[in-house]
C-alpha positions as CSV (number, residue, x, y, z in Angstrom):
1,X,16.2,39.3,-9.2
2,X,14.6,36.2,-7.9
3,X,11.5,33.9,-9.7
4,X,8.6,33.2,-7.8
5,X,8.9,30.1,-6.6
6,X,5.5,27.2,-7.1
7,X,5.0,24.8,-4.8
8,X,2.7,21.3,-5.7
9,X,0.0,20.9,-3.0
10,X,-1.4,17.3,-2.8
11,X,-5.4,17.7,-2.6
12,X,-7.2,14.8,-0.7
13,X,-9.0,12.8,-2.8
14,X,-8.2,14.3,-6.0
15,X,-4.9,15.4,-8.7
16,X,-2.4,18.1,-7.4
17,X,-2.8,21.5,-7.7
18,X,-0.5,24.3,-8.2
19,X,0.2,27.3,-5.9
20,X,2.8,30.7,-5.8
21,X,4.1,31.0,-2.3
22,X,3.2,34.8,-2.2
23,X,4.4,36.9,0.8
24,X,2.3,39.0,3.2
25,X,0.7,41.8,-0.4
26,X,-0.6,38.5,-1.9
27,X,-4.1,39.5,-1.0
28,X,-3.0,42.6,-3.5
29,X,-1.5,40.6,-5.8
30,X,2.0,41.6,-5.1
31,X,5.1,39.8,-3.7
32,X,7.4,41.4,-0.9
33,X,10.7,40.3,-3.0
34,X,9.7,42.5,-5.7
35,X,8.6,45.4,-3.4
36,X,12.4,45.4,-1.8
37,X,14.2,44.8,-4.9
38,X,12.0,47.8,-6.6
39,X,12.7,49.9,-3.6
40,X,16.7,48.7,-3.4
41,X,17.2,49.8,-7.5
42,X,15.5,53.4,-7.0
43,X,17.5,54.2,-3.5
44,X,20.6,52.9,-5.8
45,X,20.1,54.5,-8.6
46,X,19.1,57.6,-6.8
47,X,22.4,57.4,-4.8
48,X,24.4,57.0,-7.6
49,X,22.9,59.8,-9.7
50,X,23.2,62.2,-6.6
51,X,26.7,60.9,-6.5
52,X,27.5,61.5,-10.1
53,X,25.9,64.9,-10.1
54,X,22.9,64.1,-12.5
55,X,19.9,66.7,-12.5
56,X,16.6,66.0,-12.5
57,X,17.0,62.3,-11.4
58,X,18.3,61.4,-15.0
59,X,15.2,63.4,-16.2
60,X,17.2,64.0,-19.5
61,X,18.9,60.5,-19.5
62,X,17.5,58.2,-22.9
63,X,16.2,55.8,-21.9
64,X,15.5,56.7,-18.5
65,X,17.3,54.1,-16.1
66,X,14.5,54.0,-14.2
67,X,13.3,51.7,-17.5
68,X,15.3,48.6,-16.2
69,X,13.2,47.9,-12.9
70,X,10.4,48.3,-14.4
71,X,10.9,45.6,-17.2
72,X,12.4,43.5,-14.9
73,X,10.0,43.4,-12.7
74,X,6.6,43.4,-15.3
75,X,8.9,40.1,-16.5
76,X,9.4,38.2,-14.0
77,X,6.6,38.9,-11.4
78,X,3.8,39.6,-13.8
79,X,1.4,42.9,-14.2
80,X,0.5,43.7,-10.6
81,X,3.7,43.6,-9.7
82,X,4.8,45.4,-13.0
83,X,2.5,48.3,-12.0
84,X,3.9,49.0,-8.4
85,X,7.3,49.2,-9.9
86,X,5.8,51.9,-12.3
87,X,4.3,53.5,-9.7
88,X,7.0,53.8,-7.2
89,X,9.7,54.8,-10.1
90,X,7.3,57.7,-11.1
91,X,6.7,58.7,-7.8
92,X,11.2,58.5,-7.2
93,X,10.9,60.9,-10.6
94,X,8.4,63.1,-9.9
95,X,8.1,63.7,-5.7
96,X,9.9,66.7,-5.3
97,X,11.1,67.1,-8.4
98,X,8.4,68.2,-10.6
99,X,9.5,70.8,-13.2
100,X,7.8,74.1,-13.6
101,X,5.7,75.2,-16.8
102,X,7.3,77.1,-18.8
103,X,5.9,80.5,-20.1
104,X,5.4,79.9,-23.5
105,X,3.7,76.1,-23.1
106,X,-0.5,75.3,-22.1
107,X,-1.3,73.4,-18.9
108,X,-2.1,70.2,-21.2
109,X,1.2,70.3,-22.9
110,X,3.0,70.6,-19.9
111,X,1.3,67.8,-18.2
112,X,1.6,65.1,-21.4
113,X,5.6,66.6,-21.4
114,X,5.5,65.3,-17.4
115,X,3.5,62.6,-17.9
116,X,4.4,60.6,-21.0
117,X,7.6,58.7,-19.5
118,X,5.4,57.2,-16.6
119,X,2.6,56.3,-18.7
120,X,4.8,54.6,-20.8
121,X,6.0,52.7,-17.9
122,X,2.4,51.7,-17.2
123,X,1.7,50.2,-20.5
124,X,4.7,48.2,-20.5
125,X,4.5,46.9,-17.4
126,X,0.6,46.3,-18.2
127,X,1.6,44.5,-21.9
128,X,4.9,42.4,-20.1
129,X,3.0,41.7,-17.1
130,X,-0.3,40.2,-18.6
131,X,2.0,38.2,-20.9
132,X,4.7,36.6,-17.9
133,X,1.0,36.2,-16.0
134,X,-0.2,34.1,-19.1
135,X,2.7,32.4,-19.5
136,X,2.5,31.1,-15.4
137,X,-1.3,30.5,-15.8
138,X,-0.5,28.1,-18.7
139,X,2.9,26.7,-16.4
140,X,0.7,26.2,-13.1
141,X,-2.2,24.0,-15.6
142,X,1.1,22.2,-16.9
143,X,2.2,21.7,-14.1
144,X,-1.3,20.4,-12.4
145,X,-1.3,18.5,-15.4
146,X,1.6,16.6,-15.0
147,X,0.7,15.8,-11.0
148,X,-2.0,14.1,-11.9
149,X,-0.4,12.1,-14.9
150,X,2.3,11.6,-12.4
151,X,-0.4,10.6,-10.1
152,X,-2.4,8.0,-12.7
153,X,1.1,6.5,-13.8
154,X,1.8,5.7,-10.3
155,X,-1.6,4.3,-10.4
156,X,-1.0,2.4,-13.2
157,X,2.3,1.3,-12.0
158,X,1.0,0.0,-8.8
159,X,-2.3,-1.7,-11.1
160,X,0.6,-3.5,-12.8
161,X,2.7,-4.4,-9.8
162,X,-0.3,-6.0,-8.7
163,X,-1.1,-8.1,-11.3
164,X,2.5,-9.4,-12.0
165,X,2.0,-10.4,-8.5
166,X,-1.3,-12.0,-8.9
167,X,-0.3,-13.7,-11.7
168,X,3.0,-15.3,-10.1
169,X,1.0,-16.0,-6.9
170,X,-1.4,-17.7,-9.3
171,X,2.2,-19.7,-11.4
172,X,2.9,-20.7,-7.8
173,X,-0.7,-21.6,-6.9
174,X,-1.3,-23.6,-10.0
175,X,2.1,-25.6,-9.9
176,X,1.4,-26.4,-6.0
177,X,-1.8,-27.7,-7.4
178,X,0.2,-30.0,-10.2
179,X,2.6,-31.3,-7.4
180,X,-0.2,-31.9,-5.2
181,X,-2.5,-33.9,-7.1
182,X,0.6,-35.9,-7.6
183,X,1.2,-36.3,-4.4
184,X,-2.8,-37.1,-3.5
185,X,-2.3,-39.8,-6.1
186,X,0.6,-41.3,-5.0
187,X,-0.6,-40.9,-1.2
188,X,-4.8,-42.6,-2.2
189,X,-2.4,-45.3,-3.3
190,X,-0.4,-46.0,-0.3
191,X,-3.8,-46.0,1.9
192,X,-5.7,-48.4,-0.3
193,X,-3.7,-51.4,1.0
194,X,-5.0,-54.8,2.8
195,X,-2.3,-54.1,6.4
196,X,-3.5,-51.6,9.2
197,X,0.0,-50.7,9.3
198,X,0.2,-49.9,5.5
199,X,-3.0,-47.9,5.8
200,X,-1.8,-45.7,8.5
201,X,2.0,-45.4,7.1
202,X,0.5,-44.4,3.7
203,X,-2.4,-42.0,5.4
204,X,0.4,-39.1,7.3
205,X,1.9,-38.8,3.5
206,X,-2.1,-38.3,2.7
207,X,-2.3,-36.0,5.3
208,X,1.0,-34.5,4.2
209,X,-0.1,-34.0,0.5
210,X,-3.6,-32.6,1.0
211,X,-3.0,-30.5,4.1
212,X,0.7,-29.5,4.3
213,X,0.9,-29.6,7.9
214,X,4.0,-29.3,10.2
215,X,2.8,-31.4,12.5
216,X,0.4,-34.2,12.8
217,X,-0.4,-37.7,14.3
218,X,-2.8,-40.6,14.3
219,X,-4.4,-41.3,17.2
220,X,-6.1,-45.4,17.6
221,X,-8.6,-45.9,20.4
222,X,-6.9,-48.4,22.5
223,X,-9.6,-49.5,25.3
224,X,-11.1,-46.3,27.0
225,X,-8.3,-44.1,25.7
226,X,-7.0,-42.7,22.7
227,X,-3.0,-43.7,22.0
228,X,-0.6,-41.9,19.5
229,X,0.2,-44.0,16.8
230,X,1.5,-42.0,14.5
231,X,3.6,-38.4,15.1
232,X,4.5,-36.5,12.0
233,X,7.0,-33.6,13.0
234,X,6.9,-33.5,16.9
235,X,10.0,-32.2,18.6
236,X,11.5,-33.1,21.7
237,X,10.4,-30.1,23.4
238,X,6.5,-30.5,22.5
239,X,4.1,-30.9,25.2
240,X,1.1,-32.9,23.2
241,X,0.1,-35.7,25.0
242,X,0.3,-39.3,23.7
243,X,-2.9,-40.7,25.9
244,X,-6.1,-39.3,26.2
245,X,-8.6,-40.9,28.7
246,X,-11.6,-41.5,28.1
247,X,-13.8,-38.5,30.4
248,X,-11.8,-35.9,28.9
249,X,-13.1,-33.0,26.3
250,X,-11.5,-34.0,23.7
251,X,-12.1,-37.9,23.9
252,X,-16.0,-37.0,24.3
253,X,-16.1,-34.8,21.1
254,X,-13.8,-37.3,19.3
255,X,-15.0,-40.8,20.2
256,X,-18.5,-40.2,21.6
257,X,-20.2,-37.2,19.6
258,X,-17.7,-37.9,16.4
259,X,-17.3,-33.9,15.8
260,X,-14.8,-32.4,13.4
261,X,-13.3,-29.9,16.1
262,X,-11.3,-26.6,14.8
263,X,-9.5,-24.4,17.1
264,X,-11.1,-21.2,15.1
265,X,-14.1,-22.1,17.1
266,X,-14.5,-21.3,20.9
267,X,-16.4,-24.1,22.0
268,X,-14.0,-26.3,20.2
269,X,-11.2,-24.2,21.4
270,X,-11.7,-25.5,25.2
271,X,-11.6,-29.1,23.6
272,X,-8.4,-28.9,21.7
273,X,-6.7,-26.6,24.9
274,X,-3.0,-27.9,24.0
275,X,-4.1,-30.8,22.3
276,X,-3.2,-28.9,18.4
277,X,-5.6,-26.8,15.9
278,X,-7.9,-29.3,14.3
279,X,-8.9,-32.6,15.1
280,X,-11.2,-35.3,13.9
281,X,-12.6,-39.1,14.3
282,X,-11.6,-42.2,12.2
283,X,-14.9,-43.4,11.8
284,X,-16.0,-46.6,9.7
285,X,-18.8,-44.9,7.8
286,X,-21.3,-48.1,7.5
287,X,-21.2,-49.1,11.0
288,X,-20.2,-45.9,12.5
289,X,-17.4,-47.5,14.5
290,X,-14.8,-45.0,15.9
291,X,-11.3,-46.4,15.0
292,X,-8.9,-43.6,16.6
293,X,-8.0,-40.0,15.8
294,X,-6.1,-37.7,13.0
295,X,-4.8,-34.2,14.6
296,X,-3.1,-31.6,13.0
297,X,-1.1,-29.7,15.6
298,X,0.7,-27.1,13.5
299,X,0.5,-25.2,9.9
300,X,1.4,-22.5,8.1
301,X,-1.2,-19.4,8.8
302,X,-2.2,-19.5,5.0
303,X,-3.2,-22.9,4.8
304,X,-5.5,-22.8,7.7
305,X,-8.8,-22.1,6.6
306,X,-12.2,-23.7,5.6
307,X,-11.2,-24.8,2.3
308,X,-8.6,-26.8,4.9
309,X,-11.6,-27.5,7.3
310,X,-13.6,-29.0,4.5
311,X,-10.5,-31.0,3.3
312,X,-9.4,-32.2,6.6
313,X,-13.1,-33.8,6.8
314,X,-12.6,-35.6,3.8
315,X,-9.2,-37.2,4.7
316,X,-10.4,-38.3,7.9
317,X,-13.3,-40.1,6.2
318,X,-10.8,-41.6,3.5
319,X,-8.4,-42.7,6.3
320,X,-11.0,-44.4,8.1
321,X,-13.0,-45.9,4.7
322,X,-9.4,-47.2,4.2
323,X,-8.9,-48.2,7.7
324,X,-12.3,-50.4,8.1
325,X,-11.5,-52.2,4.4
326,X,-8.1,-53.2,6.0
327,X,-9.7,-54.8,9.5
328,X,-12.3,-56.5,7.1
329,X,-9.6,-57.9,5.3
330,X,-7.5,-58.9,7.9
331,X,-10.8,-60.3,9.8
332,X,-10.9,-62.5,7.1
333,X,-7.1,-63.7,6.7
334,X,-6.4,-63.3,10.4
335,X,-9.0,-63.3,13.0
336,X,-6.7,-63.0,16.1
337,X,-5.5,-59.4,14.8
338,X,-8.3,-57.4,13.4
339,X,-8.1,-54.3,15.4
340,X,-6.5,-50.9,14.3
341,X,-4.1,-51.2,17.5
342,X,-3.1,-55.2,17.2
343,X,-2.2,-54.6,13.5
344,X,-0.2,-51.3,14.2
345,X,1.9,-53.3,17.0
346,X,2.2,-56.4,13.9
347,X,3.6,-53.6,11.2
């Protein structure tokens, strides 16, 4: 005897759902297992009783044997099921087989005397059958009930994976925050000094705090071109150059129209064509004087974005605020040695 077996069906957009893997009768109701084990017990049971020599297919046999299939059946596969095995056991009794009336008995005695056994076998397989189909309607809402609490705890599971997540992204976020206003402090320091030198020294560990980059340098406008002062994290094997002529892209956007170029753009793209990613002027902001270059060659995916943009800006105008204070100093202490590139070459 074998259970019908229920398979859990995802539905798109919604809980799981329950279904019985029926064979080709399910459009009856029925299942094919329980036609051929119905069909196996009567040719069985048959074969032995023809082998045993009992009349009447166990006609005088209490309880009839006949009994056992059909509770099984009505049991396990439920009232349509339990009805064809009632069916098929009264016709393996009666086909053939039918006794005759006797003399002294009516028509309707002889037919409730023929009849009673298989009507019994109807009602019981109709009482166990609509009971084992009860029992599987309530077992397939269970069970659809339990997919989709399955399916909201995973929910919920994921929710909270989420959030723990988010909230140690957030730890992480707000202790990178601590350390780096401790490091913008310590860095405003270093470029709030009276030497050229100092003010460029101290502005790559402003650059450093505020942007994180891998790379950078500090370019001074030296003459008609822009030199490398300053390279934070270049490698041997890195290509940037270390002049930039004046004529060039990059020297016009930089020195001449004083744009803030990011690689995110196209038209600053062609300018910054294996120069680095963002790029900006040192500019004196009273007189408007153009004192050199900051570029940031490389950074880390996540830390390129406007926020970055916007705070890029702000250190370039702090470097050169910083930068023109210094050259006013110096103008003032040492004439002969007031420019960005003389006091680099005296630090």
């Amino acid at each position: 005897m074998t259970m019908p077996m229920t398979t859990a069906k995802p539905l798109e957009g919604g809980p799981q759902v329950v279904t019985h893997g029926h064979g080709p009768l399910a459009a009856l109701g029925l299942r094919t297992s329980a036609l051929v084990e119905i069909l196996l017990f009567l040719a069985a049971a048959l074969l032995i009783g023809a082998i045993l020599g009992v009349p009447d297919r166990f006609a005088d046999v209490s309880p009839h044997p006949f009994w056992i299939i059909v509770l099984l059946i009505s049991s396990f596969y439920g009232v349509s099921n339990g009805l064809l095995a009632a069916g098929l056991s009264t016709a393996a009794l009666l086909a053939g087989n039918t006794p005759e009336q006797a003399f002294d008995e009516t028509a309707s005695v002889w037919l409730a005397r023929e009849t009673m056994l298989p009507l019994m076998w109807f009602l019981a397989a109709l009482a166990l059958g609509s009971i084992r189909d009860g029992f599987r309607r309530k077992f397939d809402d269970l069970s659809a009930k339990l997919a989709k609490t399955q399916q909201q705890a995973e929910g919920i599971a994921e929710a909270y994976e989420r959030l723990m997540q988010g909230q140690i992204c957030l730890q992480e976020q707000v202790a990178s925050q601590s350390l780096t206003f401790s490091r913008l402090y310590e860095a405003s320091r270093a470029v709030s000094c009276q030497r050229c030198g100092e003010v460029l020294l101290g502005a790559i560990d402003l650059v450093c705090a505020v942007l994180s980059p891998s790379k950078s340098s500090i370019y001074l406008l030296n003459g008609s071109e822009l030199e490398a002062a300053l390279c934070d994290g270049w490698e041997q094997q890195d290509c940037f150059p270390s002049h930039i002529p004046a004529g060039t892209a990059l020297f016009e956007a930089i020195v001449t129209r004083r744009q803030v170029l990011s690689v995110d753009r196209p038209d600053d793209e062609n300018c910054l064509r294996a120069h680095g990613l963002i790029a900006g002027p040192l500019v004196d902001p009273r007189t408007g004087e153009v004192f050199g270059m900051l570029k940031i060659e490389q950074v880390a995916f996540a830390d390129f974005n406007f926020v970055a943009l916007e705070n890029f800006r702000i250190v370039c105008e702090w470097i050169g605020t910083s930068l023109a204070a210094a050259i006013s100093i110096e103008e003032r202490t040492e004439p002969a040695t007031h420019t960005p590139a003389a006091s680099r070459e005296a630090a």
